[in-house]
LUMGU-588288 format. One record per residue: x, y, z of N, C-alpha, C in turn. Coordinates in steps of 0.001 Angstrom, whole numbers, plus 500000, padded with zeros to 6 digits. Layout:
BEGIN
XYZXYZXYZ/...
END
This chain:
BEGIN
142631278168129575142702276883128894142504275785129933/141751274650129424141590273667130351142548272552130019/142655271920131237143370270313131353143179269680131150/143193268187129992142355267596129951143333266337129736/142777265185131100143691264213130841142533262472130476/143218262090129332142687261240128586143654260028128146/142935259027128354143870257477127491143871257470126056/145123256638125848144860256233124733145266254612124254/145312254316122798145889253011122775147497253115122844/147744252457123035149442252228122918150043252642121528/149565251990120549149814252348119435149459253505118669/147997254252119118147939255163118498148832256017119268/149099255781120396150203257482121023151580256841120126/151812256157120518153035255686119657153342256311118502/152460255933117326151827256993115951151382258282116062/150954258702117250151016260377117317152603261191117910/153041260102118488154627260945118848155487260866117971/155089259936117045156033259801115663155722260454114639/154947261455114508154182262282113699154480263174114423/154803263909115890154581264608116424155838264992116111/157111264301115982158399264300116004159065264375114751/158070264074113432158455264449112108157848265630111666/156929266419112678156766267719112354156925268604113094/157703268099114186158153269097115145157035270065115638/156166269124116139155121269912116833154795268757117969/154354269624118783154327269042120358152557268360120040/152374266797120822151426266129120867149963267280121066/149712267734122150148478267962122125148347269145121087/148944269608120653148619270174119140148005269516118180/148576268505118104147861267093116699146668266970117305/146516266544118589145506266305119330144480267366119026/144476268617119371143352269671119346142838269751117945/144420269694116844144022269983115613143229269025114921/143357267888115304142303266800114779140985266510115514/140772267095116451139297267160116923138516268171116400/139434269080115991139349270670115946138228270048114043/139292269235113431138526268762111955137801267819112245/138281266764113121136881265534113494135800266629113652/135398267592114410133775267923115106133537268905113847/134293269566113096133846270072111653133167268793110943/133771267735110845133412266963109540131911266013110842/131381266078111933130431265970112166129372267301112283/129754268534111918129286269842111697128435269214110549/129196268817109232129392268835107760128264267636107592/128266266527108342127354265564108558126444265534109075/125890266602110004124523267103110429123730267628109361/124310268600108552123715269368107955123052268870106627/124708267671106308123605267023105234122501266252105389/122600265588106612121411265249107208120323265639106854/119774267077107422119094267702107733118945268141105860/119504268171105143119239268718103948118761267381103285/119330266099103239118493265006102871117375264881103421/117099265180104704115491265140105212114570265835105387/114864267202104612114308268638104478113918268268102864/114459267193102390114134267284100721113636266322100213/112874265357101194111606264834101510110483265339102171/110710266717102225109597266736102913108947268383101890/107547268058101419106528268842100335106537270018100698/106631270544102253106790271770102514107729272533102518/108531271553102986109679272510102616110558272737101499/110243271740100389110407271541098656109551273408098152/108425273269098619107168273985098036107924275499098664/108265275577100010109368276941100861110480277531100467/111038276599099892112453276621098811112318276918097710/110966276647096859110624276997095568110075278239095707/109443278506096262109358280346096516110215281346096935/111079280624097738112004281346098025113032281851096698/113174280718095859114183280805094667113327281835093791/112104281625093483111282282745092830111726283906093096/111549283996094367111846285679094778112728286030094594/113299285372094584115306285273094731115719286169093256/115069284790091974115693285640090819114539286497090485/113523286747091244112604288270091006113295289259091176/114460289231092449115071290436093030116361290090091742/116889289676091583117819289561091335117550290207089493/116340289327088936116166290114087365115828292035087553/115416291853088757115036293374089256116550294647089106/117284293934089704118717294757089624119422294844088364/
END
């Protein structure tokens, strides 16, 4: 495990030791666990990205529509 020493505002440590202390869990726990969901919910925001700008674009509309073809070809097949 690494060390990792970082600032903060006054107030937000303030608000994380007071949270830290109504759930009886030690600070860099809150800490990991909320980066741990911050870099998910920029996971979650790439992708829609990439799916709003994949669905402008004719080729890959036209890649997706064949793909779904095949899809319930195999699928009426079983």
């Amino acid at each position: 495990m690494i060390t990792f020493t970082s600032t903060l505002p006054d107030e937000l440590f303030k608000e994380l030791g007071e949270v830290a202390a109504k759930l009886s869990t030690p600070k860099n726990k809150l800490i990991e666990k909320a980066l741990r969901v911050y870099l998910e919910q920029i996971k979650r925001m790439e992708y829609i990205k990439s799916y709003k700008k994949a669905c402008k674009d004719e080729n890959m509309l036209s890649l997706a529509a064949e793909g779904m073809a095949e899809y319930l070809k195999q699928i009426q097949e079983d």
